[in-house]
C-alpha positions, 0 to 999 in steps of 0.5 A: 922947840917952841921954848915954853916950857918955862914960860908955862911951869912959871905961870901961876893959873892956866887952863891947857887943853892937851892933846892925845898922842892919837891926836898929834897922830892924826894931824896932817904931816904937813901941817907938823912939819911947818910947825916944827920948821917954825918953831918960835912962829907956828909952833908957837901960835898953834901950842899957844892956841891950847893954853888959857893963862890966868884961869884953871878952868874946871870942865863945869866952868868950861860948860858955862863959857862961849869963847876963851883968849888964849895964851897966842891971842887968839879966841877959842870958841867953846860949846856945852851939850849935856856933859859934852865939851867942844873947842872951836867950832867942833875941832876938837872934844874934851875926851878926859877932863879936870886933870890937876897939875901944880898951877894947871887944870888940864883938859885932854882932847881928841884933836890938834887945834888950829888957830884962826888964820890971820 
């Protein structure tokens, strides 16, 4: 819908922090139903939030970083405790990481990340 899919498959490095289907789940119907209304704005915004292009970031590196620029713009805050990995501010958990995909690492996650309003 949000018309990334070849933006993503073109692009040489990202790092993607996908998340489950128990995720997507869990995410306030509303808050999908906006997206989905919005398809080229939030849409894009909120899947843009979860792609750092540029960089296939393995969970070791991710260890070692405080904040990413996403693929939208925004920053992403993350924190390591032990072999623990948290994105924004506690939002979401790496649950598996370190998939590889041709021109991605992929990091599934427990939760739908929002951006920063504004």
């Amino acid at each position: 819908e949000a018309g990334l899919v070849d933006t993503l498959n073109t692009a040489e490095s990202l790092t993607v922090f996908a998340p489950t289907d128990c995720a997507f789940a869990a995410l306030d119907p509303a808050t999908m139903d906006a997206a989905m209304a919005d398809p080229t704005g939030l849409l894009t915004q909120v899947l843009g939030f979860h792609v750092v292009a540029g960089q296939q970031l393995s969970a070791e590196q991710l260890a070692g970083e405080t904040s990413l620029e996403t693929f939208s713009g925004g920053t992403l805050p993350v924190e390591a405790s032990g072999d623990r990995i948290t994105l924004n501010g506690g939002q979401a958990t790496v649950v598996v990481p370190d998939i590889q995909t041709a021109n991605a690492t992929v990091h599934l996650i427990d939760s739908v990340m929002l951006p920063p309003e504004g």
